[in-house]
N, C-alpha and C positions, 0 to 999 in steps of 0.2 A: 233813639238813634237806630238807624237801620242796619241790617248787616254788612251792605254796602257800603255805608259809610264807616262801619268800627272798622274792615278790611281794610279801607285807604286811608284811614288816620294812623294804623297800627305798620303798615307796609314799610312805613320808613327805617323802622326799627330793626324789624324782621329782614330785609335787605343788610342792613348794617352790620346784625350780628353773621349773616352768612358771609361778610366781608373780614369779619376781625378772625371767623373759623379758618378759612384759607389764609389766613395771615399767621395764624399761627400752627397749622400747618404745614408750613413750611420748613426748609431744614435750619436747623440754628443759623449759621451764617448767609441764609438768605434772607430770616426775619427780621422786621426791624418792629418791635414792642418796646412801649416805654411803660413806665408806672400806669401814667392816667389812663392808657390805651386799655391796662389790665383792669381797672376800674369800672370803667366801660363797659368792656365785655362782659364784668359780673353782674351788675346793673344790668343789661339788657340778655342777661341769664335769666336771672331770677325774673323778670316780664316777661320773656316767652314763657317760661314753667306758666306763669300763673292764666296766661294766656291757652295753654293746650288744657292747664286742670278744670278751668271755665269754659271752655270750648263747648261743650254739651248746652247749658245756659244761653249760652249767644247765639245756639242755634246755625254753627257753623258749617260749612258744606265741607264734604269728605275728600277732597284733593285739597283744603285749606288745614285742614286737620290732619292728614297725612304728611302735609307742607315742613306744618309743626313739629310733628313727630321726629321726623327726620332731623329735623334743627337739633331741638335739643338733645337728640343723638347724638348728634356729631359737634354739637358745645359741651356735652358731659366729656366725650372722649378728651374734648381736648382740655377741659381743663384736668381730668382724675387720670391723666395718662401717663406713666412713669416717663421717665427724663431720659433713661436708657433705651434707644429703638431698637426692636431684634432683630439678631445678625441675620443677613441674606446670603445667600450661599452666591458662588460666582455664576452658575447655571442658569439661577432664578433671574438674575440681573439680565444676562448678556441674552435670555430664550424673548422676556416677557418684557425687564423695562426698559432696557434699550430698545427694541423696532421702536416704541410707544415714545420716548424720547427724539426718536429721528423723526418718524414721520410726521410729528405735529412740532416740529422745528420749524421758522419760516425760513431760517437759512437753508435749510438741507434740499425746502420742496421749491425755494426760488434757484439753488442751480442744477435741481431736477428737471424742471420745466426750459430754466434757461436750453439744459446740456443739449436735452434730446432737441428741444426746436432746433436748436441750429445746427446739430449733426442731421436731422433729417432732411432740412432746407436745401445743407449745401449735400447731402447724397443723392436728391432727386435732382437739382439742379445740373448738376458732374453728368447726369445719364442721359440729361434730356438736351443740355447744350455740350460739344465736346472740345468746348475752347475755356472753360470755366476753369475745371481742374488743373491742367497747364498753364494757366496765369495763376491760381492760387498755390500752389504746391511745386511747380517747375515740371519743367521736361525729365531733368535729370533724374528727382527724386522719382518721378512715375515710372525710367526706365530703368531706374534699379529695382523697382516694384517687379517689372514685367520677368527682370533676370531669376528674381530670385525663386517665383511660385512656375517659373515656364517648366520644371522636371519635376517628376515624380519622386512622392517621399520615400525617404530609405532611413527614418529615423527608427532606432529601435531602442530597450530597455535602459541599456548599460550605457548609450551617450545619454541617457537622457538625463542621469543624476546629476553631473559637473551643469548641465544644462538650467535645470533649478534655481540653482540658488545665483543662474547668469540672468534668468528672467525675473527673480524675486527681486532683484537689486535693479534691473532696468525698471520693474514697475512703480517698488516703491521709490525711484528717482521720482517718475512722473508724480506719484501721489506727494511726495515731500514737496514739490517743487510748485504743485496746486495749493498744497495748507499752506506753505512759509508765504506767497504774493497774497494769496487771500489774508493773510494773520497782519502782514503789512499794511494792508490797506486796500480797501472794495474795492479801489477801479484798480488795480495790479491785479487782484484777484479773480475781478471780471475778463480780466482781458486775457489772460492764462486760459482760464476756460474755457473763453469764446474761440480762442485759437486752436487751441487743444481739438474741442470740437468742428471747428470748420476745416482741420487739416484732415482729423480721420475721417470725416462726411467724406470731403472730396474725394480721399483714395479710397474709401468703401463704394460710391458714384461710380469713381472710372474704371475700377475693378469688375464690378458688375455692369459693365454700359458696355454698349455693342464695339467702339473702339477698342478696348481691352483684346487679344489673342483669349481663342477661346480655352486653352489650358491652362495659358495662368488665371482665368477668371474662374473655370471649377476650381484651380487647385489652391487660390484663394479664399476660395466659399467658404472652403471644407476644411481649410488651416482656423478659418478663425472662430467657426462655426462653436466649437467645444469649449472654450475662453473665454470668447468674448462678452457671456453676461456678466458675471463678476468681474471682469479689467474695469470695463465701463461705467458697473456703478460703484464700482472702486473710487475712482477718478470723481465722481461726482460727490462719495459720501466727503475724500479727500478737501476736492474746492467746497465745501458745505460747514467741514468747521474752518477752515481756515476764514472762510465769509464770516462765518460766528463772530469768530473775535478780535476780522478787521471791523465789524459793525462795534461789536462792544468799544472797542476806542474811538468810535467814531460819536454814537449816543451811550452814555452814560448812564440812561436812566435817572439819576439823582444819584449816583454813588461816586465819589471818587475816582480818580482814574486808573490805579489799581484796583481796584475792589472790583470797577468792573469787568476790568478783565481779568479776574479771576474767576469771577462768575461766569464771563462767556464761557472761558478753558473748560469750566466744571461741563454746560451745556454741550461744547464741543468732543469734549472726550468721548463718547459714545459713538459717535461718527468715528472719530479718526482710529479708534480701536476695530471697528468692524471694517472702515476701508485696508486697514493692514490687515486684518482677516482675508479680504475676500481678494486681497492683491498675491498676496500666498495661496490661495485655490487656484486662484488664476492661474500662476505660473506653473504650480504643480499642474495641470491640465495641459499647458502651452507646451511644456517640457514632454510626458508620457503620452499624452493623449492625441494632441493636434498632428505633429511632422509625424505620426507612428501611421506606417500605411497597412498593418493588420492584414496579413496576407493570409494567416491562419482561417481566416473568416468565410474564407472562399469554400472549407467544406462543410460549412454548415448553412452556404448560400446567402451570404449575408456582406457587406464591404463595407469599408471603414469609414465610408461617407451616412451610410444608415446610421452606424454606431456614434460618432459625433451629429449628428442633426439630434439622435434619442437624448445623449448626456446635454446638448442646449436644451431643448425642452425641458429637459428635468431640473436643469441649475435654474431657468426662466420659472417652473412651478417654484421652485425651492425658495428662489428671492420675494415671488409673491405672498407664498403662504407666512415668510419670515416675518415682513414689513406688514402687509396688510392680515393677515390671518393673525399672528402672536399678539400685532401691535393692536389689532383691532378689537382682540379678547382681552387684550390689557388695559384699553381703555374705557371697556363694560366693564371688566372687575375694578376698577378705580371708581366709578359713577353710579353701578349699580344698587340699587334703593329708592334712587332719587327720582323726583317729578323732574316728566321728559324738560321742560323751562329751565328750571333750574340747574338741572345737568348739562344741557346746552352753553347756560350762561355761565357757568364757573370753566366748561372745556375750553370756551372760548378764552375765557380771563389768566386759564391757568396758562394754555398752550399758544397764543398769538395777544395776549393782553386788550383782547376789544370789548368793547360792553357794549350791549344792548342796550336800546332805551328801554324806559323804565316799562312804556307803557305795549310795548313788543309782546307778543301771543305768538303761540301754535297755534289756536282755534283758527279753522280756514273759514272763512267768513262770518267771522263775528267779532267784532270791534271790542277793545277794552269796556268801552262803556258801557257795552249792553252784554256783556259777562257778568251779570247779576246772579249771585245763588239761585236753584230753583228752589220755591217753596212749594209743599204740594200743597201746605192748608189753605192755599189761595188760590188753588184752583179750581176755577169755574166749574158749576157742576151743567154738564154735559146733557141732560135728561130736558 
């Protein structure tokens, strides 16, 4: 028997048990282990071991061996691993496993994608045609837009506290009232969204579009300029669990209908803890920072349109480094070890449930079949 071939008699196995390790990695009330299931996994324990202690003999290639190694790594852990997990502190959670939890949600990145396409659709649309946003939003509502940014601000420190906790309550309305349609049911949930977004598109369009007065369109810019990153993916992280576990009622999985939606809720909490996070930044910003027109600033040459465009960029760094920089290091430290394959294929299975076929490679241009070990004592002598 060739090596080729002990590789693809042996594969099925080898797959199998990296199937029962993620299964039983997982948190008690997500696992579902029965007797014969643990039987199983011992049995095809003890034939990988004896598979990596023979691996020299069979003359096996060193990504195959490595493969192995790895395995029975992480099937020792799980079976010798005490039953108590250690405690995580709230920092370590909220810094590392949550972004890693939202961004490889497919709820979260389907009304990411949803939000923005259609706020940016109907913004450009409002600027370029200016009969769009007066049939979507009304005249009325545009003309109390134009009243209220046409003067200059005069907000300062001491209104701004009562002011807090008027904008904390206006925002988290929107965000409760995104989770409870989305927790209801997808297409309530959809359509809060879709709304939500094509209403702020269009007055973000006619505010910034040549119709608009041009003061209330700086004074506009520069109200919403400080706020506006965290409202926004407030609102989105908001409709993303609500989406969670109107789907979970929707598919089941195989679990009852409880169950599974408790299991969304578990899924969803991460979301809806950080969109009330960043709806409290928000406000707190909406309140001090945005209506405060910083008049102090003029002797150091400097206006409060500079200083809100600085704190957007930096809230705009801050949400990327959160999501993609913590989340992105938290999902090398969860994978780290592993053959790139492999690690692809469980991110896939853990975070979107998709499997690859069996016979799927990284090599770029080289087919499964002719991924043969190299030998070198078969090679041609050259002379």
């Amino acid at each position: 028997m060739t090596v080729a071939e002990l590789i693809a008699k042996r594969e099925p196995e080898w797959r199998e048990l990296e199937d029962l390790v993620r299964e039983l990695d997982k948190p008690v009330f997500r696992r579902r282990v029965d007797p014969d299931t643990i039987a199983r996994f011992l049995q095809l324990y003890r034939a990988v071991c004896s598979d990596l202690a023979l691996s020299k003999s069979y003359n096996l290639p060193y990504d195959t061996v490595g493969r192995l190694n790895v395995l029975v790594r992480k099937a020792y852990g799980s079976l010798y691993r005490t039953t108590q997990r250690p405690n995580r502190s709230f920092w370590s959670v909220v810094l590392f496993e949550a972004p890693r939890w939202i961004i490889t949600d497919s709820a979260f990145l389907f009304s990411f994608f949803l939000f923005w396409g259609v706020f940016l659709t109907c913004q450009l649309w409002a600027q370029i045609d200016p009969n769009f946003a007066p049939d979507l939003v009304g005249n009325g509502m545009l003309e109390r837009l134009e009243d209220m940014y046409s003067d200059e601000f005069d907000g300062n420190v001491i209104d701004s506290f009562p002011s807090t906790f008027a904008y904390i309550s206006h925002n988290a309305g929107i965000g409760l009232k995104c989770f409870v349609f989305g927790a209801l049911g997808v297409i309530p949930g959809l359509w809060v969204l879709v709304s939500n977004a094509s209403f702020l598109g269009a007055c973000f369009g006619y505010m910034l579009g040549d119709v608009c007065p041009t003061t209330a369109s700086m004074n506009f810019w520069e109200f919403t300029r400080a706020h506006g990153p965290f409202e926004l993916t407030a609102i989105v992280l908001a409709a993303g669990a609500g989406l969670r576990i109107g789907w979970g009622f929707v598919s089941t999985g195989g679990y009852g209908r409880v169950e599974a939606l408790r299991r969304a809720g578990v899924k969803a909490s991460p979301m809806l803890f950080m969109g009330l996070l960043f709806f409290c930044f928000a406000a707190a910003l909406e309140a001090f920072v945005s209506p405060n027109s910083m008049e102090w600033l003029s002797d150091y040459g400097a206006t409060s349109y500079q200083v809100k465009l600085a704190i957007h960029w930096i809230s705009v760094f801050l949400l990327c480094f959160y999501f993609l920089g913590l989340g992105g290091l938290s999902i090398y430290r969860k994978y780290k070890g592993e053959a790139l394959e492999s690690a692809m294929r469980r991110f896939l299975h853990d975070s979107f449930s998709l499997e690859l076929p069996p016979n799927w490679t990284f090599q770029v241009g080289v087919s499964p079949a002719s991924s043969v070990p190299y030998d070198r004592k078969k090679e041609p002598n050259s002379r």
